[in-house]
C-alpha positions as CSV (number, residue, x, y, z in Angstrom):
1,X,0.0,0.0,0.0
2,X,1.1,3.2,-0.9
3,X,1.8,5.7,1.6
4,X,-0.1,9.2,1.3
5,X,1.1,12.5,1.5
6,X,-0.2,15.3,2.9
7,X,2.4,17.7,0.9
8,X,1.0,19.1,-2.3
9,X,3.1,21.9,-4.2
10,X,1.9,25.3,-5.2
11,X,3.8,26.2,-7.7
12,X,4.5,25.0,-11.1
13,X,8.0,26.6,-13.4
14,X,6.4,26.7,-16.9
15,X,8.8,27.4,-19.4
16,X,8.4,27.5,-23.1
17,X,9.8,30.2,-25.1
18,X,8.0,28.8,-28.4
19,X,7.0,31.8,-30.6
20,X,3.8,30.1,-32.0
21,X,3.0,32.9,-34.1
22,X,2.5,30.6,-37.2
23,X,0.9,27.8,-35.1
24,X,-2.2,29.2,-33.9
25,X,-3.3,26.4,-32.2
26,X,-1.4,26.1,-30.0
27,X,-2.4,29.7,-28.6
28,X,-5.8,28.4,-27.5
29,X,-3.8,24.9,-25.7
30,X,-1.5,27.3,-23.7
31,X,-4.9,29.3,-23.0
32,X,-6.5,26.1,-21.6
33,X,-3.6,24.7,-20.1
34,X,-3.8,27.8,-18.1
35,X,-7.2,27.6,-16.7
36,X,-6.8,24.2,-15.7
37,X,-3.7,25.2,-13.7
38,X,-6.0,28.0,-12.3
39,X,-8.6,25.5,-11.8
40,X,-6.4,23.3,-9.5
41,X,-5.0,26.7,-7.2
42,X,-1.3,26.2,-8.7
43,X,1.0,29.4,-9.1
44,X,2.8,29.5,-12.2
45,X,6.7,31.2,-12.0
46,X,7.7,31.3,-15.7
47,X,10.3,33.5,-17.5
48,X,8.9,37.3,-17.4
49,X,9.8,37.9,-21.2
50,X,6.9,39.0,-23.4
51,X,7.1,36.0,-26.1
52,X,6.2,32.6,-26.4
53,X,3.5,30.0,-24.9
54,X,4.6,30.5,-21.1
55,X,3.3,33.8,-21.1
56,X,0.0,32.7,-22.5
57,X,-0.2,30.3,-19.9
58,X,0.7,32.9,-17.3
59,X,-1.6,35.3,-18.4
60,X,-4.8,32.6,-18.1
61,X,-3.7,31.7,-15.2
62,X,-3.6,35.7,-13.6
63,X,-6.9,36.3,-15.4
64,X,-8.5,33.7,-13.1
65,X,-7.1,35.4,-10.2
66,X,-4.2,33.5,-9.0
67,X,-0.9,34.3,-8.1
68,X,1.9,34.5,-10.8
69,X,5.5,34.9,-10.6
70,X,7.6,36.6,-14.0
71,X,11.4,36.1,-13.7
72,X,13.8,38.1,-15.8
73,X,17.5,38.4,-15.3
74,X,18.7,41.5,-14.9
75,X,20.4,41.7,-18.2
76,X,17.7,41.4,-20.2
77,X,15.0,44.0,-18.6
78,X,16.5,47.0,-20.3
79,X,16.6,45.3,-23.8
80,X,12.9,45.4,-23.7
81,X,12.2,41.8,-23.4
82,X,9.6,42.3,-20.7
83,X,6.4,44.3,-21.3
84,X,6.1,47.5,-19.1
85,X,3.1,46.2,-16.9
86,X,4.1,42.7,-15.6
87,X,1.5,39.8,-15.3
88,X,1.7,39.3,-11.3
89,X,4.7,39.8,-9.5
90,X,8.2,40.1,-11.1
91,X,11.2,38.7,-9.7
92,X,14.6,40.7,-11.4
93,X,17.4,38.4,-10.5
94,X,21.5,39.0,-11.5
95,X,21.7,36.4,-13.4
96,X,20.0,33.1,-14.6
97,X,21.7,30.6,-12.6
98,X,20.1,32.9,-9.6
């Protein structure tokens, strides 16, 4: 018998810097795969850039009211990688290994 486990994480690192501009569907699969993260009370932390299907997902998820984490290295905030109003909170850190 399997033991059970009263530990259940919050957060979930979603990372994909996929520019799906030709490949519309998978806009509306990041889109549902961010309700259903929503859905289940999980914060997403995913790199705060302004491209690709992470950002979709983060953006459902904040939409629904839950928490979400952006991280950006410092180097790249001033290149304009990150859009001027965050989705949730934004974490600047010095590098990426941080």
């Amino acid at each position: 018998m399997a033991a059970s486990s009263s530990r259940q994480f919050k957060n979930i690192c979603v990372f994909s810097e996929f520019h799906y501009r030709k490949y519309k569907e998978f806009v509306q699969a990041a889109v549902d795969f961010g309700r259903a993260i929503a859905e289940r009370k999980l914060h997403p932390v995913y790199g705060g850039d302004d491209h690709g299907l992470s950002k979709l997902v983060s953006e459902a998820v904040f939409i629904k009211g839950n928490q979400v984490i952006g991280i950006i290295s410092q180097a790249l905030k001033p290149l304009g990688c990150v859009s001027d109003v965050p989705i949730g909170e934004e974490l600047v850190v010095s590098s990426i290994q941080e």
